[in-house]
C-alpha positions in Angstrom: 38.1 -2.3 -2.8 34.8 -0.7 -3.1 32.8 -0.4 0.5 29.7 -2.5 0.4 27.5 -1.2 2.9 24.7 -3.2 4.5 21.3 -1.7 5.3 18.3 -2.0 7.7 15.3 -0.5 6.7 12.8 0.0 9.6 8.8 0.2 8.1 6.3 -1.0 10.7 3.4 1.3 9.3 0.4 0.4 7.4 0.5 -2.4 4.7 0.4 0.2 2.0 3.4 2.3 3.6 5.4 -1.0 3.5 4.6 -1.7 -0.5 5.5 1.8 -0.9 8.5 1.4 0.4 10.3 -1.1 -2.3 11.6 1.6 -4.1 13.7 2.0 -1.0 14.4 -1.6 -1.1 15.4 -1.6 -4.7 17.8 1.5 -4.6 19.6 0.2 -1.0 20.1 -3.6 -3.0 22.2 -1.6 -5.8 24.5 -0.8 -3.1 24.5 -3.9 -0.8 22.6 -6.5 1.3 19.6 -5.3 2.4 17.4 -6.7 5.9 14.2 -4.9 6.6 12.5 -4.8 10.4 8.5 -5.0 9.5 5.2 -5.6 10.9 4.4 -9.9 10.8 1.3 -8.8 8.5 3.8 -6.4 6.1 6.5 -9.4 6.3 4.1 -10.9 3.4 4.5 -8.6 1.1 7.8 -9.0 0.8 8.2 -12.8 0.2 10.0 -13.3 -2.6 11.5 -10.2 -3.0 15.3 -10.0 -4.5 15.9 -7.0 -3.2 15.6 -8.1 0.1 18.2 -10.7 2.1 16.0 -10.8 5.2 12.8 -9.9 6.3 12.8 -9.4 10.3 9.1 -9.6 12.0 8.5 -7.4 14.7 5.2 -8.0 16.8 5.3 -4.7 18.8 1.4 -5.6 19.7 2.6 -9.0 20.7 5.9 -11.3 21.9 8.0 -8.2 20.9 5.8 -5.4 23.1 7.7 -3.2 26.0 10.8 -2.6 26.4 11.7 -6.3 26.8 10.9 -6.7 23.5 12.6 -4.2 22.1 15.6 -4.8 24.3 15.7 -8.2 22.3 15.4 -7.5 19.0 18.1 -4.9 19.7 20.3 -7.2 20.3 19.9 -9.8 17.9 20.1 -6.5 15.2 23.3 -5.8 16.7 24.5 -9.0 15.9 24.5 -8.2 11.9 26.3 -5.5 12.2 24.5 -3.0 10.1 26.3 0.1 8.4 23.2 2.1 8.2 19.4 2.0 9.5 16.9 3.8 7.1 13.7 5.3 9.3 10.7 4.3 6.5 8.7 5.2 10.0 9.7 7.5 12.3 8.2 6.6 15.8 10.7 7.4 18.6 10.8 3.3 19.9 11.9 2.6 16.2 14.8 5.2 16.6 15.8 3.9 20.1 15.8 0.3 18.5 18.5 1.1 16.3 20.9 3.5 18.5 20.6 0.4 21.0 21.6 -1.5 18.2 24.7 0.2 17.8 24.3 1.1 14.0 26.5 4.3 13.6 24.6 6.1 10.6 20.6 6.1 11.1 18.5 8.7 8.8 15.1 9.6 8.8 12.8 12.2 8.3 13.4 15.8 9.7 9.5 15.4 10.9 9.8 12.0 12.6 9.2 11.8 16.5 12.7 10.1 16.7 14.4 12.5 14.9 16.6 13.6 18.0 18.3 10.1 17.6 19.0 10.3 13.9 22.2 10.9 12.4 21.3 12.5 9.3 18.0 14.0 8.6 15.9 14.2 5.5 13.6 16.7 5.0 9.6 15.6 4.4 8.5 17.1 1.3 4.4 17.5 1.6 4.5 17.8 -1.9 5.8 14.7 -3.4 4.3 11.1 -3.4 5.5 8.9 -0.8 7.4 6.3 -2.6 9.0 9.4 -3.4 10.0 10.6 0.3 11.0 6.8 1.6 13.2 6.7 -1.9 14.8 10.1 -0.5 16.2 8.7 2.4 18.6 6.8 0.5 19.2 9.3 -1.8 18.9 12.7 -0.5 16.6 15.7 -1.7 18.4 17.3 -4.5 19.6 13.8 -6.5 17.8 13.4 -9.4 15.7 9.8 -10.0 17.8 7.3 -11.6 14.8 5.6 -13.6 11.9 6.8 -15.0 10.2 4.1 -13.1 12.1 5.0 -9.9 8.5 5.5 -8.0 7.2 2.1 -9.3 6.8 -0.6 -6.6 7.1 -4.0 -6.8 5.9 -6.7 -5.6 6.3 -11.1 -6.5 3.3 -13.3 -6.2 5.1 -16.9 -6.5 3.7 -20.1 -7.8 2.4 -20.0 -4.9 -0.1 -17.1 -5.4 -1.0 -17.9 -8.8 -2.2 -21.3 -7.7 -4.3 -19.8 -5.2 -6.1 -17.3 -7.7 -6.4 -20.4 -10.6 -8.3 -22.1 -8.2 -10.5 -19.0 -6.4 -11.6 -18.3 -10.3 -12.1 -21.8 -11.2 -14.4 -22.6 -8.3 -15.8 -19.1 -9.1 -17.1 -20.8 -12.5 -14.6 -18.0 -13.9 -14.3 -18.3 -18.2 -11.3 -16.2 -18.7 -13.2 -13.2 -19.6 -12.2 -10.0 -18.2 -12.2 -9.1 -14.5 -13.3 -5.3 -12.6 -11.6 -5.5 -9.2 -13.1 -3.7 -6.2 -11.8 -3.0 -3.0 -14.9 -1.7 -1.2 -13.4 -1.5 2.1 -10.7 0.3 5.0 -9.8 0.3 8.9 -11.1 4.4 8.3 -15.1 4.2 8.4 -15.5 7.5 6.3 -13.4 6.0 3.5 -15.5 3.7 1.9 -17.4 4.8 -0.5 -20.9 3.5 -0.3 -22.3 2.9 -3.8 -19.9 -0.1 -4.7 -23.1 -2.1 -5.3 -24.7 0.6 -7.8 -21.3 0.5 -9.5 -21.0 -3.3 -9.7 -24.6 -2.8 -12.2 -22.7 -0.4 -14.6 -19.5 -1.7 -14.5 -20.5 -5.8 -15.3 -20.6 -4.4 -18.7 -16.5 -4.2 -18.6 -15.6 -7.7 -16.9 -17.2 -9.3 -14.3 -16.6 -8.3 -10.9 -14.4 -9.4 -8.4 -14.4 -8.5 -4.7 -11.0 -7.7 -2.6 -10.2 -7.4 0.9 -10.3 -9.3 4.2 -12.6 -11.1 6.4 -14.6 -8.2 8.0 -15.4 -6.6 4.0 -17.5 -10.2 3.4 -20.9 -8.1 4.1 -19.6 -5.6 1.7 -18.7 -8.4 -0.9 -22.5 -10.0 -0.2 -24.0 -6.7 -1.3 -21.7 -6.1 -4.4 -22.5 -9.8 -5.3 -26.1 -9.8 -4.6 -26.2 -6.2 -6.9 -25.4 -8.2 -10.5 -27.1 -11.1 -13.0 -23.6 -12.8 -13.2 -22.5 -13.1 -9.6 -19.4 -11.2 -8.4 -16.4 -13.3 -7.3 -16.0 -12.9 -3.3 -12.7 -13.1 -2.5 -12.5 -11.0 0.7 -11.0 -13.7 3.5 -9.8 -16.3 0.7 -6.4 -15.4 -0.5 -3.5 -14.0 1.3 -1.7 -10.3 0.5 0.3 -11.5 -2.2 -2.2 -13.6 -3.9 -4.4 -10.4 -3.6 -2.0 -8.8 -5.6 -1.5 -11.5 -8.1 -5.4 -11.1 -8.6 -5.6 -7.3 -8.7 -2.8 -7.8 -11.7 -5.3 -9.6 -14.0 -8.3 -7.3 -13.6 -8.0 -4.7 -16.4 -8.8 -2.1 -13.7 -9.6 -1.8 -9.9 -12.0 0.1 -7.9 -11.1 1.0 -4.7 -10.8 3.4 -1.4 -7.7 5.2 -0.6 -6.2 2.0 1.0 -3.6 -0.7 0.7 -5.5 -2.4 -2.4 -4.3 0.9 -4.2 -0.6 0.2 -3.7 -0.8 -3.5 -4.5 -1.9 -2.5 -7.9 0.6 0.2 -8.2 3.2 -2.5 -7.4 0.9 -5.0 -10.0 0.9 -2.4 -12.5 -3.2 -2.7 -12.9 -4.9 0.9 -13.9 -6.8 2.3 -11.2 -9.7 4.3 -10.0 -9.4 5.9 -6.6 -12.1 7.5 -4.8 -11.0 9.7 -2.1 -13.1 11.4 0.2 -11.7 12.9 3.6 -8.1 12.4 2.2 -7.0 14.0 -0.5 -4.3 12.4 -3.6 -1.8 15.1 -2.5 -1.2 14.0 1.0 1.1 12.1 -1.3 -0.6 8.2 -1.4 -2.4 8.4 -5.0 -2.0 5.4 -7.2 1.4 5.2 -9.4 0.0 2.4 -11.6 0.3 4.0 -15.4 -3.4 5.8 -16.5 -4.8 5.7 -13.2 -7.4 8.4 -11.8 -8.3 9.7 -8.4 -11.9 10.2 -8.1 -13.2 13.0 -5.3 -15.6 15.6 -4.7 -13.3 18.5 -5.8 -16.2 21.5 -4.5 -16.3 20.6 -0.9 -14.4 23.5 1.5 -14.1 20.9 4.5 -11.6 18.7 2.0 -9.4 17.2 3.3 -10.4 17.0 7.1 -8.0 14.2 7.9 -4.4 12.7 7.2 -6.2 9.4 7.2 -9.9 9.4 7.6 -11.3 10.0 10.4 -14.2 7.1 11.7 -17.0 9.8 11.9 -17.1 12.4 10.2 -16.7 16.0 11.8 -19.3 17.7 10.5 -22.0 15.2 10.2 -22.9 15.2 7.1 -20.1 12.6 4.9 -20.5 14.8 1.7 -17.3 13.9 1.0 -18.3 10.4 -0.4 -22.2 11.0 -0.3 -21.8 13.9 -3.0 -19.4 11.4 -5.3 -21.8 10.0 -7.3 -21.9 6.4 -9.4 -21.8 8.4 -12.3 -18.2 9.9 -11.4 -16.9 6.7 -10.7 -18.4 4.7 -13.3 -17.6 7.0 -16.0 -13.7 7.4 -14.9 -13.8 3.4 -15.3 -14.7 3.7 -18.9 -12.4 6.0 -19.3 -9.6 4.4 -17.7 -10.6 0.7 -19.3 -11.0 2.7 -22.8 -7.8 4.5 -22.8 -6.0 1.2 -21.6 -7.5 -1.2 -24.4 -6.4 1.8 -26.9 
């Protein structure tokens, strides 16, 4: 009989890395069951997933900090008896984590800072997406993709979810009409771009506008909102990740930073606009949603100064998204809005 192996996938980065890993997820299901060790915050984004038979929460910050912690959840992985552990991040505690364990086959990237405990080693490609490199852990550098859509993440607002955005738009006074999605904000201070609110003016003409994010962006929402005749929906706080999603898939395009908003509407499918500043789309995190754009200031010598943004920037002067003007960005909506009503 055929060997059915079953697979752990470590991914205890940032919420984006985790919605970027799904195409990991997806190819490992084809093969077997599927458990995945994840931050509590990424462990969301993965309700409802088929592809997935278990999501395992690991508060490294919190109950499951030290070596205690680790020591625990250790064991309780040990007791499932995993074939194979795939490294989606490559931190030296999640390598020690599964060699104590006991999984006999562990891969992960020839550049991680566990790599001495890995098994098998997969070489980091700077020159492919990331969806991309976390898919080539499962199946190697020189395998073609099986699907055109290989890249394509996923992710499953439930009834759930779509309740929660019904009623956000409902109390919003909301018509039906069409909706502009921005995502003004990011943890990385020199990633958002600061002319959301100029934006908001041009782009009311497309849909009216709807604010993303969490909590700490409600100041950015208040100036977005505060910018247009017909308010802009404030959503930042109101829904969870996956209702965030659901939203982002019925705005004909979003707005955003290069941050997690991005992925969720790569996994939604919704057209996007990216403005990068510091970072750069070929550090491999663009958006995969078909007849996106990335937006940047493509003249500037000190581009890119950062794998993830620095919180100052190191020259001063923040040209980088100073120097990307509302007219770039309002005129790559058109185009993007246009070319998807075509």
């Amino acid at each position: 009989s055929r060997f059915v192996p079953t697979s752990l996938v470590v991914q205890t980065s940032f919420l984006g890395d985790m919605v970027l890993t799904t195409p990991l997820l997806r190819e490992l299901a084809r093969r077997g069951p599927v458990d995945v060790v994840a931050t509590p915050a990424a462990s969301a984004l993965l309700a409802g997933n088929p592809d997935v038979r278990e999501v395992i929460a690991w508060d490294k910050r919190g109950g499951g900090r030290g070596i205690r912690g680790l020591v625990r959840l250790a064991r309780r992985l040990r007791r499932s008896r995993y074939d194979v552990a795939y490294h989606a991040q490559g931190s030296a505690r999640s390598s020690a984590l599964t060699l104590l364990a006991r999984i006999p086959e562990r891969v992960g990237f020839s550049t991680s800072a566990g790599r001495a405990l890995y098994t098998r080693q997969v070489l980091y490609r700077d020159d492919r997406h990331h969806a991309e490199r976390l898919l080539r852990l499962a199946l190697g550098d020189e395998v073609a993709l099986p699907r055109a859509d290989a890249l394509r993440p996923r992710l499953f607002p439930g009834e759930e979810e779509r309740a929660a955005v019904d009623a956000l738009l409902r109390n919003a006074g909301h018509d039906g009409g069409p909706l502009v999605a921005f995502a003004p904000g990011s943890v990385w201070a020199t990633k958002r771009w600061p002319y959301y609110p100029e934006l908001a003016r041009e782009a009311a003409a497309i849909g009216r506008i709807v604010v993303i994010g969490g909590t700490g962006d409600a100041d950015l929402a208040a100036g977005i909102a505060a910018s247009t005749r017909e308010p802009a929906i404030d959503a930042t706080g109101r829904l969870s990740l996956l209702a965030s999603a659901e939203l982002i898939g019925r705005a004909r395009v979003l707005v955003t930073n290069d941050s997690a908003p991005q992925h969720l509407a790569s996994a939604m499918g919704t057209p996007t606009v990216t403005v990068f500043g510091p970072t750069v789309p070929e550090f491999g995190f663009g958006p995969l949603a078909p007849g996106s754009v990335a937006v940047g200031h493509e003249a500037l010598a000190c581009r890119p100064c950062d794998r993830h943004g620095p919180q100052r920037c190191p020259l001063g002067h923040w040209r980088c998204m100073r120097e990307t003007t509302v007219e770039q960005v309002a005129g790559a909506v058109e185009r993007v809005t246009r070319t998807n009503s075509e």
